[in-house]
N, CA and C of each residue as an Amber inpcrd file, in Angstrom:
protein
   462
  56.0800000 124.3080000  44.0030000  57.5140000 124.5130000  43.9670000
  58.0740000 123.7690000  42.7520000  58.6270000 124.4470000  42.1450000
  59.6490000 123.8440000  41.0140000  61.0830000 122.7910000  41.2510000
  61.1470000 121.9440000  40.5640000  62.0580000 121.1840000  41.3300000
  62.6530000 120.3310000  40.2350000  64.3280000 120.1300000  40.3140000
  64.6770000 118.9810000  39.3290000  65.0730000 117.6370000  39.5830000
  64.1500000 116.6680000  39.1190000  64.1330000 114.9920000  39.4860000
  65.9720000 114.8900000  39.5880000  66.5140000 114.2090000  40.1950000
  67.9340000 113.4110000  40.1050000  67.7600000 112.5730000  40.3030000
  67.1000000 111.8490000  39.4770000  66.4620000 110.1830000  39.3470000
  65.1640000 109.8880000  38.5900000  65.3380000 108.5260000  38.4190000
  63.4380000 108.5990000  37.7310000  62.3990000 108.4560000  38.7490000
  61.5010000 108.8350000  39.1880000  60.3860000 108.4400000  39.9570000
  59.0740000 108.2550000  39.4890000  59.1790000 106.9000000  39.0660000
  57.8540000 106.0430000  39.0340000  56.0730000 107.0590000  38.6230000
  55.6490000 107.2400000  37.7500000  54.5170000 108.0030000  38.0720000
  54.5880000 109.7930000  38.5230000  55.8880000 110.2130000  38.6880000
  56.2310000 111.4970000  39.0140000  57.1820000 112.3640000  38.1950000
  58.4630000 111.7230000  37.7100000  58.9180000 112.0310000  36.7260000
  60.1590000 111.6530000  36.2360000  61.2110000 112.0400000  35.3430000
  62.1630000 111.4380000  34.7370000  63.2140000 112.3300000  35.2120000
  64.7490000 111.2350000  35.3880000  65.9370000 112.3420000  36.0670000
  65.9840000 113.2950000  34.8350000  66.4190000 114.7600000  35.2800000
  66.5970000 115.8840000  34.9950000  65.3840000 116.9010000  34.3370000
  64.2270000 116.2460000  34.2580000  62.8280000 116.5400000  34.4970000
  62.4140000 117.8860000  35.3940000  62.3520000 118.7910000  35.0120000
  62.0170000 120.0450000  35.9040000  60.3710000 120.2750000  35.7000000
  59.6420000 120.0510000  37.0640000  58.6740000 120.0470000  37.5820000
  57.6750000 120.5230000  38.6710000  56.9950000 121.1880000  38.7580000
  56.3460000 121.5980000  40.0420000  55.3360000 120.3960000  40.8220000
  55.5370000 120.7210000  42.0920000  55.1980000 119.6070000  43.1150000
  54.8560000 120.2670000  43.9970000  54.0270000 120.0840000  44.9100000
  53.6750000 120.3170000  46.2370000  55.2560000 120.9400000  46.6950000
  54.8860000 121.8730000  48.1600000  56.1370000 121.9800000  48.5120000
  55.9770000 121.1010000  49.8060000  54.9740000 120.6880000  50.1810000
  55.2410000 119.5290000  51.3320000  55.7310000 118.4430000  50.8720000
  55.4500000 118.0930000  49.6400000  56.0550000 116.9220000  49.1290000
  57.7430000 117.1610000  48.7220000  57.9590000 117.9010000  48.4440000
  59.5440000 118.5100000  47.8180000  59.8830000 118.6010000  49.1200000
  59.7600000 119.0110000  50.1020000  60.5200000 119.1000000  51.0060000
  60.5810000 117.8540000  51.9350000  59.3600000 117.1710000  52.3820000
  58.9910000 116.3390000  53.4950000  59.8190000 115.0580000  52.6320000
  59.8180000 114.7810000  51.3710000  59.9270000 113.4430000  50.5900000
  61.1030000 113.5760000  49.6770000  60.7950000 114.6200000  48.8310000
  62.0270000 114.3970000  47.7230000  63.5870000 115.1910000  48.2510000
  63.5040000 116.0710000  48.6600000  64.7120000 116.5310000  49.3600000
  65.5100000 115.4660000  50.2150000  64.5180000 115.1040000  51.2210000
  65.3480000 114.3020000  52.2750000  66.3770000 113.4420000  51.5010000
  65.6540000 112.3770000  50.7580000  65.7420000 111.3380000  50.2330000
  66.8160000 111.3390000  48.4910000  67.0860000 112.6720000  48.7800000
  67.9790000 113.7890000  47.5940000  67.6700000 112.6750000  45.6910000
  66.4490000 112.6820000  45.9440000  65.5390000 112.4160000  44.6470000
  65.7250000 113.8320000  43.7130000  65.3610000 114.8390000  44.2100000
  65.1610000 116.1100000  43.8420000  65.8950000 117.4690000  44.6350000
  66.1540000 118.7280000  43.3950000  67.0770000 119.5340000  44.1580000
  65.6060000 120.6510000  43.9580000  65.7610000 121.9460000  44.5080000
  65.1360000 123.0430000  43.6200000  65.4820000 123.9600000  42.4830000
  64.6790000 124.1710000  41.4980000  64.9410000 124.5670000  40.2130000
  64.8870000 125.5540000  40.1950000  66.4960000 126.1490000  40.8590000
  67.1690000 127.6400000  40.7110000  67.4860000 127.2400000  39.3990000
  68.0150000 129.1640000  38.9180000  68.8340000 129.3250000  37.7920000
  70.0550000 128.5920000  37.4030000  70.7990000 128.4460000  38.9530000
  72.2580000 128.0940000  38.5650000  72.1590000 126.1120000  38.2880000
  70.8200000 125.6660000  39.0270000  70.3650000 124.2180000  38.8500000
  69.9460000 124.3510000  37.7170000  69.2900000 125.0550000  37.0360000
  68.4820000 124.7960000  35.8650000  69.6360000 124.6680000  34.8050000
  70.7890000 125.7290000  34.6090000  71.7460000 125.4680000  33.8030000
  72.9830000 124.7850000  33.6730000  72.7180000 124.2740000  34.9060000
  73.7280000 122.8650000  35.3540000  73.0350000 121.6540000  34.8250000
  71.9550000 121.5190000  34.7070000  71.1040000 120.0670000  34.4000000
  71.0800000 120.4510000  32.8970000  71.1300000 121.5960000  32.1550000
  71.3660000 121.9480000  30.9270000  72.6710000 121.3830000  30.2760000
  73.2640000 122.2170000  30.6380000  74.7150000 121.3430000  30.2550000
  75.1410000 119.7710000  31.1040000  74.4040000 119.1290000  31.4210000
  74.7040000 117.9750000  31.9640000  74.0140000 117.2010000  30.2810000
  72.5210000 117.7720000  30.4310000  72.0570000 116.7120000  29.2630000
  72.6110000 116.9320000  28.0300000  73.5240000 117.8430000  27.3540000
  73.9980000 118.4230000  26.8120000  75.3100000 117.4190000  25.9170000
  76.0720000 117.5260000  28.0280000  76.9340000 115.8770000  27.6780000
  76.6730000 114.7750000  27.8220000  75.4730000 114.2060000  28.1100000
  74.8090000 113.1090000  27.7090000  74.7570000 112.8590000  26.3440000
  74.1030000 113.8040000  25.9300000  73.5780000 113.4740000  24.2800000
  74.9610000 113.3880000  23.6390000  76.4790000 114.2900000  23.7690000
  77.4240000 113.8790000  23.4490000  78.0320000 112.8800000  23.3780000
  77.8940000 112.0780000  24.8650000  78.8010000 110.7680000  25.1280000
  77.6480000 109.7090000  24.5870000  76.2040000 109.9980000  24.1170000
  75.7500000 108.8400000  23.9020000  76.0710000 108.4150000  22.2130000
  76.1980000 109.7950000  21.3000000  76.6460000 110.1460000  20.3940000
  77.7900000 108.9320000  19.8510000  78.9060000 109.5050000  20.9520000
  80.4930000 108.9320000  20.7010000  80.0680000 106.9160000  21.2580000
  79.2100000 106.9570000  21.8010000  78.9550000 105.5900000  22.3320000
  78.5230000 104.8360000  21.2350000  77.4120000 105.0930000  20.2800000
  76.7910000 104.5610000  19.1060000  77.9060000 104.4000000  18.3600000
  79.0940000 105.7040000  17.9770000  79.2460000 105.5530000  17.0080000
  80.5430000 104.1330000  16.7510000  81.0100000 104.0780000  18.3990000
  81.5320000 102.9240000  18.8130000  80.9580000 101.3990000  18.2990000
  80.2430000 101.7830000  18.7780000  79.0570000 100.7230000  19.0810000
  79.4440000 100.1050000  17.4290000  78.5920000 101.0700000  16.5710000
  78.7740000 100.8060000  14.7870000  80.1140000 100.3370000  14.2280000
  81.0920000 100.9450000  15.0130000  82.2190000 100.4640000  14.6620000
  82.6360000  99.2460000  15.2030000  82.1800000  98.8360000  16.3410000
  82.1200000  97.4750000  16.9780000  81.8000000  96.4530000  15.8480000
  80.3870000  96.8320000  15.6440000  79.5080000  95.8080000  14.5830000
  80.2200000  95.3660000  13.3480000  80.9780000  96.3300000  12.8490000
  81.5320000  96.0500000  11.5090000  82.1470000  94.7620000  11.9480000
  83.4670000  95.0770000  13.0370000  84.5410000  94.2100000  13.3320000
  84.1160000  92.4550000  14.0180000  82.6780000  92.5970000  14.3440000
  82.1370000  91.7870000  15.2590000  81.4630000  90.6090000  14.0970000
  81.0880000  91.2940000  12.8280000  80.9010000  90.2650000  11.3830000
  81.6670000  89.1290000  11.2460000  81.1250000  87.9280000  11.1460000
  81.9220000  87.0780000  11.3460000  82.7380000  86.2600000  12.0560000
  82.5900000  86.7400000  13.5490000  83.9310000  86.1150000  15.0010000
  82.6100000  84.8070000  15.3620000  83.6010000  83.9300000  15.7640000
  83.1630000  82.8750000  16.2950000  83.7240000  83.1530000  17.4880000
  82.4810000  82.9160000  19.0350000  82.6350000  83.0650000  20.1940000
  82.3490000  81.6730000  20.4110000  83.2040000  80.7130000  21.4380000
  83.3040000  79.4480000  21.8340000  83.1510000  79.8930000  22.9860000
  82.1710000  79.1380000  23.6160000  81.7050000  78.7390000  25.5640000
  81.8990000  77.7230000  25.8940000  82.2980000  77.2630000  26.4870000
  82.1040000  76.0930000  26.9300000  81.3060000  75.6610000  28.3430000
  80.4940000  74.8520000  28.2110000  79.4880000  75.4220000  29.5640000
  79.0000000  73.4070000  30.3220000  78.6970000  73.4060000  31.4010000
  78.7310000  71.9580000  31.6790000  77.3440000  71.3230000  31.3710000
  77.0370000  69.8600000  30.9430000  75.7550000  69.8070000  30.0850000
  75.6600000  68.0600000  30.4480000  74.5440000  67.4330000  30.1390000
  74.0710000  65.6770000  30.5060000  74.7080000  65.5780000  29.0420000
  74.3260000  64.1090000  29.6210000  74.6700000  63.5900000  28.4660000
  73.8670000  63.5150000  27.1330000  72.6010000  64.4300000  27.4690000
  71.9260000  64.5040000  26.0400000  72.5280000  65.9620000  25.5550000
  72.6610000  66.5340000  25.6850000  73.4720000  67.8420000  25.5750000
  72.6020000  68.9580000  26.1270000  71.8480000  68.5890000  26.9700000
  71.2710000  70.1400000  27.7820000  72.1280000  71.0590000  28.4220000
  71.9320000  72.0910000  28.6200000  73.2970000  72.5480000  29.5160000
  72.3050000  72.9310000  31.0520000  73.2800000  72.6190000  32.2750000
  72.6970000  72.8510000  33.1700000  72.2030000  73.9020000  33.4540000
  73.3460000  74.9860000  33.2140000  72.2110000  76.9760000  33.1200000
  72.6770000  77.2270000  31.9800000  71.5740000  77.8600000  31.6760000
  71.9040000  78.5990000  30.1670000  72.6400000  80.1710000  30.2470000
  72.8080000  80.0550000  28.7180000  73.2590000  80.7550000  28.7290000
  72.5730000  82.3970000  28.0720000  73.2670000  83.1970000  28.4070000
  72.0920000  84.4330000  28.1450000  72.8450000  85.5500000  27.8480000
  72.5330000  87.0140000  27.4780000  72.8840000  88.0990000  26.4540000
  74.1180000  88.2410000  27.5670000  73.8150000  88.1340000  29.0160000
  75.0130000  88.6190000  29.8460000  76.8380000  88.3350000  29.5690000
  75.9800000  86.7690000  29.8350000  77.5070000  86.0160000  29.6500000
  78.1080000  85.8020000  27.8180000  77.0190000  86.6470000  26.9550000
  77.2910000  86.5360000  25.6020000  78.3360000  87.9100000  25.1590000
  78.0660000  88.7040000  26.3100000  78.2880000  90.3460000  25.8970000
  80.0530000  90.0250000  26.7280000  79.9260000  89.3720000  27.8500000
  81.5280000  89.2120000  28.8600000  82.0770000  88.6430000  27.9280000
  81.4240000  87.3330000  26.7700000  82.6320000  86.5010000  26.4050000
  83.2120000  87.0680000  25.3080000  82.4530000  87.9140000  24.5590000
  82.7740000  88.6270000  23.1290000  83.6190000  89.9030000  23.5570000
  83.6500000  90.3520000  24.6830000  84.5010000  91.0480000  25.4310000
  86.2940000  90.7750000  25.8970000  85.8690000  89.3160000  26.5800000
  86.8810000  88.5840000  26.6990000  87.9210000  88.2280000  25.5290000
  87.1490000  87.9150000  24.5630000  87.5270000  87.0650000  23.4440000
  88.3440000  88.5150000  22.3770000  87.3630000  89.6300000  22.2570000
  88.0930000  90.0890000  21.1680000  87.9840000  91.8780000  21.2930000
  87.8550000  91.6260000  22.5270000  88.1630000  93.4350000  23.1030000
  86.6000000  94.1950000  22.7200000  86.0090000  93.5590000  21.8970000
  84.6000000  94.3340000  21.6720000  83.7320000  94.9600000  22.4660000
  83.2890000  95.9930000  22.8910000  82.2640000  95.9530000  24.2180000
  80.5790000  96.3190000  23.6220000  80.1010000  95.2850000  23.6150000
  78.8570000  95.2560000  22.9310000  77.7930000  95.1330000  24.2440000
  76.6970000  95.8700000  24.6110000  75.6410000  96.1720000  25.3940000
  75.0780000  94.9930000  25.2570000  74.4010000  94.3450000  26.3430000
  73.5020000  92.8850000  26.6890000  72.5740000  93.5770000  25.7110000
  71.9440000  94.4910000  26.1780000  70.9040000  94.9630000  25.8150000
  70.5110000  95.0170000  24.1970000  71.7390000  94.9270000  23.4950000
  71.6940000  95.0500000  22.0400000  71.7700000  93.7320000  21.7560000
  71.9150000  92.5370000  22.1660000  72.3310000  90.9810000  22.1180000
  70.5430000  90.6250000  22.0500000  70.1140000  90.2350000  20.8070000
  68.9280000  89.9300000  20.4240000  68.7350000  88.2770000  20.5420000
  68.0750000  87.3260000  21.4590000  68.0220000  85.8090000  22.0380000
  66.6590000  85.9330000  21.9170000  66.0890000  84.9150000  21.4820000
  64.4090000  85.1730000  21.2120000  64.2510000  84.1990000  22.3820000
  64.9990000  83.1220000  22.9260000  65.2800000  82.1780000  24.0310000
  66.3760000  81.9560000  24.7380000  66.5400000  81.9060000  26.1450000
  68.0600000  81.7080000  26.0100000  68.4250000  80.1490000  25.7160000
  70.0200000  80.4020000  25.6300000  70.7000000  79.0890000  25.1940000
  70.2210000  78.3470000  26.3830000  70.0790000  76.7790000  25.9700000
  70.2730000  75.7700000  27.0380000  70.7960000  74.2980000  25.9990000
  71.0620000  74.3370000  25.1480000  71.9380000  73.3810000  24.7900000
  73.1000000  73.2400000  23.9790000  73.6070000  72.4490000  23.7560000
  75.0650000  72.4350000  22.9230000  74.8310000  72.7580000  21.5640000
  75.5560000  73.3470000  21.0310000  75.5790000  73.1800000  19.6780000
  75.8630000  74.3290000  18.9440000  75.4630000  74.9380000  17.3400000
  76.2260000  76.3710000  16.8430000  74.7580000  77.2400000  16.8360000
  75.2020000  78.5710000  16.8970000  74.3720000  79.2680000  16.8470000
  74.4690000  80.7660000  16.5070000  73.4550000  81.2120000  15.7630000
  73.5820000  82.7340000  14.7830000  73.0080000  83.7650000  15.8800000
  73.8910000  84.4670000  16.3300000  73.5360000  85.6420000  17.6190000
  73.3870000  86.5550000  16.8660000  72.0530000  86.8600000  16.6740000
  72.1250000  88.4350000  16.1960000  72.1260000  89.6290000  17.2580000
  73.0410000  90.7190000  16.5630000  73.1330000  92.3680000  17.0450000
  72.2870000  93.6230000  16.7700000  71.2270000  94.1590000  17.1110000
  70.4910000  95.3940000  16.9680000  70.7020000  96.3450000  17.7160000
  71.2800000  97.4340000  17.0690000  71.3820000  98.9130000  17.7950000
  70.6570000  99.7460000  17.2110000  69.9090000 100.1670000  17.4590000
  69.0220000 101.5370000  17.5250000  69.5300000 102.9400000  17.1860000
  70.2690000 103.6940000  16.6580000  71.1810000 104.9400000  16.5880000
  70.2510000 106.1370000  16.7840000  69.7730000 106.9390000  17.8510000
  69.9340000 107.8740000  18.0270000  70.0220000 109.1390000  16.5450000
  71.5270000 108.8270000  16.4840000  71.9790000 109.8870000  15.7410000
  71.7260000 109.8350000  14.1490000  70.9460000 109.0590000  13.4050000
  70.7110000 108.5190000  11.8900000  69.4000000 108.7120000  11.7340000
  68.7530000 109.2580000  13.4160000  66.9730000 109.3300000  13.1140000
  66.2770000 107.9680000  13.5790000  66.8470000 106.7500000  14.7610000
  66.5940000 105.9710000  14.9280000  66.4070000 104.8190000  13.9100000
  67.9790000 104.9900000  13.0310000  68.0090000 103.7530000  12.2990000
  68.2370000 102.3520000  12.6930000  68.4920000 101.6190000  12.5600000
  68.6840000 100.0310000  13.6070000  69.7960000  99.2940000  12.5330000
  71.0810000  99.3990000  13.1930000  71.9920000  98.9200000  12.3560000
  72.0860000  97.2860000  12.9500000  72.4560000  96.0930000  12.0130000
  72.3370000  94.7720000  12.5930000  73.8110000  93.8910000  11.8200000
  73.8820000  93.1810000  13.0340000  75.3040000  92.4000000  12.8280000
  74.6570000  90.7790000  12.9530000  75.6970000  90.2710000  13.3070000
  75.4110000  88.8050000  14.0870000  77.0780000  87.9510000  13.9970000
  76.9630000  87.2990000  14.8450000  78.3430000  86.4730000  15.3870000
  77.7810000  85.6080000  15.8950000  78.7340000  84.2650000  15.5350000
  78.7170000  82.3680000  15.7660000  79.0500000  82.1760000  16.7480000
  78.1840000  81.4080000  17.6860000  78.3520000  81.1170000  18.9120000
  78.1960000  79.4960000  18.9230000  79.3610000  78.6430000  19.9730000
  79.8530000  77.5940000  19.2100000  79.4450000  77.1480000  21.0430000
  78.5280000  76.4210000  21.4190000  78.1820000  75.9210000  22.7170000
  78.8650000  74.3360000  23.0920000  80.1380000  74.2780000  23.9430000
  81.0830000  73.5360000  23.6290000  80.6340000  72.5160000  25.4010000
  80.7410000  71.2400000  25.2800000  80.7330000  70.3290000  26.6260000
  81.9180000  70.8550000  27.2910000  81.5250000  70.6770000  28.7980000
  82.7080000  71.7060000  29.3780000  83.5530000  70.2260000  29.8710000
């Protein structure tokens, strides 16, 4: 039976993935559990134009993204986070709370995921955050920024 994933499954396949499977399995497993629909016509060209506007909105997302980077050259992001008296900080800090504060701070919305930390923070002091995005749309070029991150005793 032919069938289209609505999700990823591990070893089986990727959402919008049209695939044949057992039909005990499509029915007994992936139906119930609405993992998977069957790959009629009117499904097949619905998951068509779905990935369609994917590739659109991921499009308009990059090109954000690039325009982010320009504006993001240069901002100093200040944390202030609680730390001993040698300057350790008790939790560090990481791409999460790097992506909320540059958010907070200057409307930017930059992906954790693009926030490049070879370690995370755990002590006071300045630091060069670099930015890598990947573009899709340039042929998988990797455009790169970076912004000052200023780790302040709370």
């Amino acid at each position: 039976m032919q069938v289209i994933f609505l999700q990823d499954i591990p070893r089986v396949g990727k959402k919008y993935d049209i695939k044949k499977v057992s039909d005990g399995y499509a029915v007994n497993f992936l139906f119930p559990k609405k993992w998977a629909v069957k790959a009629t016509a009117e499904a097949t060209a619905e998951i068509e134009r779905r990935k369609k506007e994917i590739v659109i909105e991921r499009e308009v997302r990059e090109d954000l993204l690039i325009k982010n980077l320009d504006e993001i050259k240069d901002k100093i992001i200040t944390i202030k986070a609680k730390a001993d008296e040698k300057g350790h900080l008790f939790s560090a800090i990481h791409e999460k709370m790097l992506a909320k504060a540059m958010e907070k701070e200057y409307h930017a919305q930059i992906d954790e995921k693009f926030i490049v930390l070879e370690k995370q923070i755990k002590e006071i002091g300045e630091f060069e955050i670099p930015i890598v995005i990947k573009t899709t749309a340039d042929g998988g070029v990797s455009k790169k920024s970076s912004f000052k991150l200023i780790v302040e005793r709370a």
